[in-house]
Phi, psi and omega in degrees: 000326196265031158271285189308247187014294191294320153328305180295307179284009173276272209334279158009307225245319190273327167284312169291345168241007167307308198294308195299281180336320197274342187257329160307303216287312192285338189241015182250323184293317178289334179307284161355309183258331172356278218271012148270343188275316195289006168253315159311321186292295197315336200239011160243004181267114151327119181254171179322315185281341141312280187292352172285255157029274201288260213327339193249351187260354216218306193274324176303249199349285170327284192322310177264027149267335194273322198274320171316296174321299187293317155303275186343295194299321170324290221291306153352295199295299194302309196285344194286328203269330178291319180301301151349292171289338180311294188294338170278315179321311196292312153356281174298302171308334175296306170301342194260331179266342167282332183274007153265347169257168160265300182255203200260132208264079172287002134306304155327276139030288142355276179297317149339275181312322223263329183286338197233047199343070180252154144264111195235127190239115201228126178260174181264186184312320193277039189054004190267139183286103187263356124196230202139106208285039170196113170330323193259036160300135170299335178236097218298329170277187142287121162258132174291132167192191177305165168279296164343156178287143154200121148052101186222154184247154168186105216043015140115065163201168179246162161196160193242142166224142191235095174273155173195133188253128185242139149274114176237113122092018193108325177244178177266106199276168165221131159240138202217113189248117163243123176237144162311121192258022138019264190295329190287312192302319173303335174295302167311309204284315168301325200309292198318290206327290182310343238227296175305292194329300179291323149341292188309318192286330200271328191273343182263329173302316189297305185288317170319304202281007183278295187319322179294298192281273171350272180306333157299307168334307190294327206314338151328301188296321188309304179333321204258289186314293155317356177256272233282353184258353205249317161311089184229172164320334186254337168232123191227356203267005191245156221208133145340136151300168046028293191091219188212012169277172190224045164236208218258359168272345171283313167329279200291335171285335183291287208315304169291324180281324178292326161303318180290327171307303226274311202268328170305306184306314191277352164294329208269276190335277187311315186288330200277307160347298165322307192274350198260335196286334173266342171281326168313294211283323207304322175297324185282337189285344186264331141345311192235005163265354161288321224265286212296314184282333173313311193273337175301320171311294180215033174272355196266315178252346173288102165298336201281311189291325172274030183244313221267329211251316170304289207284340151326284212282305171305334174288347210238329195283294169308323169287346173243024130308282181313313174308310157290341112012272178292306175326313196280323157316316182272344171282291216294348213257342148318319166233046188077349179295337187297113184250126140342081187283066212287148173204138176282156182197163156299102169310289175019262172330275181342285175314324153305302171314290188295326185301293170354278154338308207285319212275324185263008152257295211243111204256000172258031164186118215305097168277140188218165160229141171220122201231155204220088160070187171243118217225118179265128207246112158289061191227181190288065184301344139331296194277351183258337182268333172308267136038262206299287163006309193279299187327315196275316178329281195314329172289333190266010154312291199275347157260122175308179176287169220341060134237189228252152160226139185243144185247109139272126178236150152192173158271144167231148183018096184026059186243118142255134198228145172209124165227142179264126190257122183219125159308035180265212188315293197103172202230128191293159190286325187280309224276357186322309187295348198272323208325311193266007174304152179294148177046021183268146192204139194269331185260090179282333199279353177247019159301300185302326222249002112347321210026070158284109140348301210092019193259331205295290183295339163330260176005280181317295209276341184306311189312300211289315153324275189282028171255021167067014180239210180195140160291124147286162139235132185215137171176118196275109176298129185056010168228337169146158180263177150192111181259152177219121212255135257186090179241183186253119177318187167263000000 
């Protein structure tokens, strides 16, 4: 009893660790066995010119298996309808020297069988054979069968055979011409041979010179495959050949060099983004790591230095909040987060509103509005005033003391255009196109002292965007700017 127990509690004990073991065995094997299935899948993977190649070489070949079949089966068909006739035409001449005799003209008969390498056998009424233009017949009888000629297997041979019942002389002959289809079937079988033969040799020129053609075609993708492997991060400056081809492989290198254009640009963006977003930062930071060791020096007793070093720090700490700022803004906006928060509203209001704001900062220079009705707008009014915000900042940077900024609204073709019109500098004519690039300043020796980005109008014009609209610019050096924002009615 304590044997069984012990028997019982191994089995056990073998059953709960098999399933572990089998699963070690399996995954130390599969580890093992990898890198041979990754070298058979490597060395069964087919290439394009190998799968062109075996497909069009597999449907030619069918195609000259079908046109084969189809010769073979014709030429068959003609010699089989010929023999046939043979045999009845030999028949009816048979019927014709007997109804010219008395007896049976077995020398004809003969010569008959012997021209039209036929057997001809004419039994009497009880079937018994009364004569036979040859000794070595295939047919010890009366074969029963249609009167017509047709088709018989006999002894793992063919033959066309022809009854035909003649009246002679008072009785009833039965006649029967059958001939050995031998020579016509050696016909067929060289007919195939030559048939094969030619196949072959065609199907193998076709996969050579398919094969040939084919990999010439491709030579393009190896070409492409090697640009694109040369192709890294640190070099973007390299382009597909094209060639001077017009099929659909030119189609997809254009398609990849435009991509690459895209990718190029938005690389080159982001680092000048970077570098400018980091020259930006560096200055209020080195600004205020001056400031801090002067009062670490000589603020702790100096009031003047420690005031002049505060109001430093608190200045260059706001700008680079507003810089950052702008900065998270233009990220969010990069990756899609920028949402619209759409509402009806007044321009109007708006337009009052920031002149208003505009009027109790700044008193050295004539802010004027001139509003066309009450003209209602469905957009992110936040984000338009933010917008609009930038547009007047900028006229009153860029405008000397007392001169004018004027605010216009009106309609144009189901349009609302609101423009700040302002008399400063003016803007040079090459930098117009640049002016809303990130960080761009058309005046770089009046930036710093502007406290500018260059962020502002991007901004301005991103907003502006994604309400579906568009920035005008008009501007004269020494007479004056004018943008003009350009929205869609509700």
């Amino acid at each position: 009893m304590k044997l069984l127990s012990w028997l019982w509690l191994l089995l056990q004990f073998l059953l709960k660790i098999i399933p572990f073991l089998l699963r070690i065995i399996f995954s130390l094997v599969g580890k093992l066995l990898n890198p041979t299935f990754k070298k058979l899948k490597k060395l069964f993977r087919f290439s394009i010119t190998f799968k062109i190649t075996v497909v069009y070489s597999f449907i030619f070949a069918l195609l000259l298996l079908l046109s084969t079949a189809m010769i073979l089966i014709g030429f068959r068909f003609f010699l089989f309808q010929q023999v046939r006739q043979s045999m009845d035409m030999t028949s009816r001449i048979v019927e014709d020297y007997l109804h010219q005799s008395q007896e049976i003209p077995e020398t004809s008969l003969e010569e008959l069988a012997r021209r039209n390498g036929a057997v001809i056998i004419i039994f009497d009424n009880q079937r018994e054979s009364i004569y036979s233009s040859t000794s070595k017949t295939r047919i010890t009888g009366f074969w029963e069968g249609p009167s017509s000629p047709s088709l018989l297997r006999l002894e793992a041979r063919q033959i066309i055979l022809s009854n035909r019942q003649i009246l002679w002389k008072g009785q009833t002959l039965h006649l029967q011409v059958y001939k050995d289809l031998e020579r016509e079937n050696n016909y067929i079988g060289i007919l195939f041979v030559i048939l094969l033969i030619a196949n072959g040799t065609g199907i193998l020129v076709t996969t050579l010179i398919g094969s040939r053609v084919s990999r010439r075609m491709l030579s393009p993708i190896a070409k492409m495959t090697e640009t694109v492997k040369a192709i890294t991060i640190q070099d973007l400056d390299m382009r597909l050949d094209v060639g001077s081809s017009q099929d659909e492989l030119k189609d997809l290198a254009e398609t990849f060099n435009e991509m690459i254009d895209r990718i190029q640009s938005s690389y080159e963006q982001q680092n000048r983004f970077v570098s400018d977003a980091s020259h930006e930062l560096r200055t209020p930071i080195s600004v205020i790591q001056g400031y801090a060791s002067l009062m670490d020096r000589w603020g702790k007793n100096d009031r003047e230095v420690l005031e002049e070093s505060i109001s430093a720090i608190k200045g260059e700490s706001e700008n680079m909040k507003d810089l950052t700022e702008k900065l998270l803004f233009l990220a969010r906006n990069d990756k899609n987060l920028l949402k619209l928060e759409r509402e009806s509203f007044l321009l109007n209001e708006l337009i009052e509103e920031v002149a208003k704001e505009t009027r109790l900062i700044d008193t050295k220079h004539r802010i004027s509005t001139a509003l066309n009705g009450e003209i209602i707008l469905n957009a992110d009014r936040k984000l338009l005033k933010q917008a609009f915000r930038i547009l007047v900042d900028n006229s009153v940077k860029y405008t000397p003391e007392n001169g004018s900024i004027k605010i216009i609204s009106y309609i144009r073709k189901k349009q609302v255009i609101l423009e700040v019109a302002d008399t400063g500098v003016g803007i040079p004519k090459e930098d117009l196109p640049q002016i809303f690039n990130r960080f761009y300043r058309a005046d770089k020796s009046r930036a710093k002292e502007s406290g500018g980005h260059g962020l502002g109008l991007s901004i301005a014009k991103l907003i502006i965007d994604k309400h579906e609209g568009k920035i005008e610019v008009e501007s004269t050096l020494q007479v004056g700017t004018t943008v003009r924002m350009i929205l869609p009615m509700q």
